[in-house]
C-alpha positions in Angstrom: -52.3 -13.6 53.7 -49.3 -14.2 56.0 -45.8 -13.2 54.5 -43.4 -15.7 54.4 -40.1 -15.4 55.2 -36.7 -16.0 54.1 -33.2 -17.2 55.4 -32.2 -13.8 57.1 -35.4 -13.4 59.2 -36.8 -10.6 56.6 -40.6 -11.2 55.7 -40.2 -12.2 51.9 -42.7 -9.1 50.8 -40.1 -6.5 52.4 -37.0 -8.9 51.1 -38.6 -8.0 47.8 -38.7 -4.3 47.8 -35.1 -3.5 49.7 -34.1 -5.5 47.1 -35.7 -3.8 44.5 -34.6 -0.4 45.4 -31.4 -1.5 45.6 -31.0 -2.9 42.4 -32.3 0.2 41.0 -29.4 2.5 43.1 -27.1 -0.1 41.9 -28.7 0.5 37.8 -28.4 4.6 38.6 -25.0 4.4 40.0 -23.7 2.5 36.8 -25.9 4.9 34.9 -23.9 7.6 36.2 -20.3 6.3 35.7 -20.7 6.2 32.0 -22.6 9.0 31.0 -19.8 10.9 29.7 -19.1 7.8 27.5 -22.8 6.6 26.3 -23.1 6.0 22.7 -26.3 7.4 22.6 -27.5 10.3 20.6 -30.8 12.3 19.8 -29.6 13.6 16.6 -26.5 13.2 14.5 -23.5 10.7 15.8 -20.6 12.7 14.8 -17.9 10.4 14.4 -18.3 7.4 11.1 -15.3 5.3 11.3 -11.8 4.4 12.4 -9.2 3.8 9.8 -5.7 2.9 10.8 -1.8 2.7 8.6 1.2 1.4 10.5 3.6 4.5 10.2 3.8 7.5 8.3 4.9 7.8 4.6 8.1 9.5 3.6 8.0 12.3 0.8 6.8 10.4 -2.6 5.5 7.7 -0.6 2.0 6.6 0.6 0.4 3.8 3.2 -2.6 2.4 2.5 -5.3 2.3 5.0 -7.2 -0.6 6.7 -9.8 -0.2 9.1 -8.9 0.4 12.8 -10.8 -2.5 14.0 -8.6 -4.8 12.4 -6.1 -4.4 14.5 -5.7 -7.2 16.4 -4.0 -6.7 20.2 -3.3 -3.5 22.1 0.6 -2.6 22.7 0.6 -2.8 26.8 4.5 -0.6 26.5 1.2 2.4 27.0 0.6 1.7 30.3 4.3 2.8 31.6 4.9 5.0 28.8 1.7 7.5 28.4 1.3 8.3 24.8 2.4 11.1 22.5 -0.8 12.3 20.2 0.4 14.0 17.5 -2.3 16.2 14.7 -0.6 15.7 11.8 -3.5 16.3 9.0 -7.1 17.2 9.0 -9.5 18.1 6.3 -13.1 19.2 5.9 -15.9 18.2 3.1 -15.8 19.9 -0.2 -19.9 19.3 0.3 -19.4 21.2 4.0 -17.0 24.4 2.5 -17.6 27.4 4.4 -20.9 25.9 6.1 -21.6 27.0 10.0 -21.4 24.2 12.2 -18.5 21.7 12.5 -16.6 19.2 14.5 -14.6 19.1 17.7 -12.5 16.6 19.5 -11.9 16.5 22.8 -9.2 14.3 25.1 -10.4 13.3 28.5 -7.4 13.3 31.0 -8.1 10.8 34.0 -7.0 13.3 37.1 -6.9 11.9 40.7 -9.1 14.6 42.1 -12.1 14.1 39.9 -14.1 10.4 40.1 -14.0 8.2 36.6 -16.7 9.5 35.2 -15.5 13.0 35.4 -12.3 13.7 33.3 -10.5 16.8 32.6 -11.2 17.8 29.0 -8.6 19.4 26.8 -10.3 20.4 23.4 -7.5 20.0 20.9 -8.9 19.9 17.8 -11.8 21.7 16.0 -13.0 22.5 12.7 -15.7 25.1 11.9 -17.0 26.5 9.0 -16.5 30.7 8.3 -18.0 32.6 5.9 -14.9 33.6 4.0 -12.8 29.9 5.3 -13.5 27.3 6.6 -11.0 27.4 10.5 -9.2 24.2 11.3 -7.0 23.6 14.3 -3.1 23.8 13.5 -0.9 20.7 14.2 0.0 19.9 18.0 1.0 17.2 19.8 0.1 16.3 23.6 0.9 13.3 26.1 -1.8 11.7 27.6 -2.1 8.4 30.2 -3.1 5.2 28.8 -4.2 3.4 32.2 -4.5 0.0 32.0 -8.2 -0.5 33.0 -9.5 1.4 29.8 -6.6 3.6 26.9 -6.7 7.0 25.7 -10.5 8.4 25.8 -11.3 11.1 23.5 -14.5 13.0 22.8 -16.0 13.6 19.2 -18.3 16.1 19.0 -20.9 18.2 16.4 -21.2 21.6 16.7 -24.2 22.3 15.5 -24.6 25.9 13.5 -25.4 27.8 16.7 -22.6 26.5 18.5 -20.2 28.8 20.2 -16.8 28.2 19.0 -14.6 31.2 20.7 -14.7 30.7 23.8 -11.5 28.6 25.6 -14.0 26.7 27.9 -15.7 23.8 26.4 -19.1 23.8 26.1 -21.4 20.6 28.2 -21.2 17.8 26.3 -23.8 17.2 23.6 -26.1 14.6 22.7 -24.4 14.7 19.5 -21.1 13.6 20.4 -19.1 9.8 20.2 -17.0 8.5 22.5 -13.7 6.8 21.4 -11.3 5.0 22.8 -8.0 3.8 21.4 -8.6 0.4 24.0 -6.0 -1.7 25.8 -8.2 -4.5 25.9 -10.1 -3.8 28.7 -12.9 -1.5 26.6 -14.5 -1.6 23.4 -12.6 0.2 21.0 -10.0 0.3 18.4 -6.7 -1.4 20.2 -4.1 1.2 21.0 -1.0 0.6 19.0 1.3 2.4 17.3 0.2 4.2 14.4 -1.8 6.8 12.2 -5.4 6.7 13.6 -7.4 8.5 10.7 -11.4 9.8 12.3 -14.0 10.1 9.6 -16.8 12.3 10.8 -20.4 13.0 10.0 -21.6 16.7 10.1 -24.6 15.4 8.4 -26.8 12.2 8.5 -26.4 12.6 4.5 -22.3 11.9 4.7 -20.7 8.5 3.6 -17.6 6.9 3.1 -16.1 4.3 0.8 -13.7 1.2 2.2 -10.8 2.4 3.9 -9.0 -0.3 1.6 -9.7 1.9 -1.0 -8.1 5.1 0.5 -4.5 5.7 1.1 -2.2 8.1 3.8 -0.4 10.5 1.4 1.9 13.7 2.4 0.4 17.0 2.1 2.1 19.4 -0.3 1.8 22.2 2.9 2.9 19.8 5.3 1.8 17.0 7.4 -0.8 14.2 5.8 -3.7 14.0 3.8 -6.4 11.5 2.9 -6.2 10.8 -1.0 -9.6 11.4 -2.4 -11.4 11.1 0.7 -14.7 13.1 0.6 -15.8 13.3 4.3 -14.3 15.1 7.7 -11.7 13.7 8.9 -8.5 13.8 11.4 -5.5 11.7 11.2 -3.9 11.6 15.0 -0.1 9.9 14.8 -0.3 7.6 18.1 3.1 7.4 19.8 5.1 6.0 23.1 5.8 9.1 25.0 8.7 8.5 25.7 9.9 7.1 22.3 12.4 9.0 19.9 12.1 9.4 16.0 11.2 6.2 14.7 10.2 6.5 10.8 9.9 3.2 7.7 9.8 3.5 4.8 6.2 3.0 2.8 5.9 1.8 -0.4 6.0 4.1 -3.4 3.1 4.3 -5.6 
């Protein structure tokens, strides 16, 4: 049978298949882009939820939590300002004490050398389970660039029991890792505001968590925050304009 044709002179038979394999270097392109940041996983998916508290409590004071996804618009002063990330509190699972493995958090830094889909990674947080202790990172705080087009990208990751934890380079990213992205509007994610951004994590498919309108921000008797009565891995990142002074209110008391 004769091909037909179309508009551009091409015979319709070979329209179709340029066209197909385009389409499909267009699919492997996109494909590549946001590999770093696919939600998919094999095994475990490391991070649970997102709970969020407007500011920090004062000494005899606590804020109680609400879910991160309640938050309802992103704070644009980010995009000239760059953010401050602060760890201010971090605990591990009294069901996970002392148990190899653990969990690490990476940020990804956009850098003009390197295309989207290839941050620079800065692995700020980790806890891993010891023998004698279980380690956990100390508190730090770093700035970061909240570009318009997307917000401050971390990495959540499982190390699995075999995992190499003392070496400075990262290891490749894992199937068993989450994406996040504290979102100016642009991405899905929590929206970036100001705040206390507490991460629940899941070592194990077996972990769970209660309402985060049941848990509350609390001060640690050795410094910085804790979760009150929380039974899961977590972080609690304070979220600040980087170039904002001390700006504190006051919670209300129990």
């Amino acid at each position: 049978m004769k091909a037909t044709a179309v508009s551009n002179g091409i015979p319709r038979r070979e329209f179709l298949r340029i066209s197909s394999v385009a389409a499909l270097g267009v699919a492997v392109a996109a494909m590549s882009e946001r590999s770093l940041f696919a939600a998919e996983s094999s095994g475990i998916v490391p991070l649970m939820d997102i709970g969020y508290a407007p500011f920090l409590p004062l000494p005899g004071y606590s804020v109680p939590l609400a879910a991160a996804s309640s938050i309802l618009s992103p704070d644009p002063h980010f995009i000239g300002s760059g953010a401050k990330v602060s760890v201010v509190g971090a605990g591990r699972a009294a069901s996970h004490k002392n148990a190899p493995g653990g969990i690490a958090v990476d940020a990804l830094f956009p850098v003009s050398h390197r295309g989207p889909d290839d941050p620079s990674r800065y692995r700020f947080f980790s806890v891993a389970g010891r023998p004698d202790t279980d380690a956990i990172s100390g508190q730090l705080s770093f700035v970061i660039q909240a570009p318009a087009t997307s917000g401050i990208s971390l990495l959540v990751r499982r190390m699995r029991p075999t995992s190499e934890t003392s070496t400075a380079t990262p290891p490749p990213i894992e199937t068993e890792s989450s994406p996040l992205t504290l979102s100016l509007g642009n991405v899905a994610g929590p929206k970036l505001n100001r705040g206390l951004y507490a991460l629940a994590f899941r070592e194990e498919n077996g972990d769970s968590m209660t309402n985060w309108g049941r848990m509350a921000l609390a001060p640690a008797e050795s410094g910085g925050f804790i979760i009150s009565g929380a039974t899961f891995t977590y972080l609690l990142l304070n979220v600040d304009y980087a170039d904002a002074g001390s700006d504190r209110r006051r919670a209300s008391r129990h």
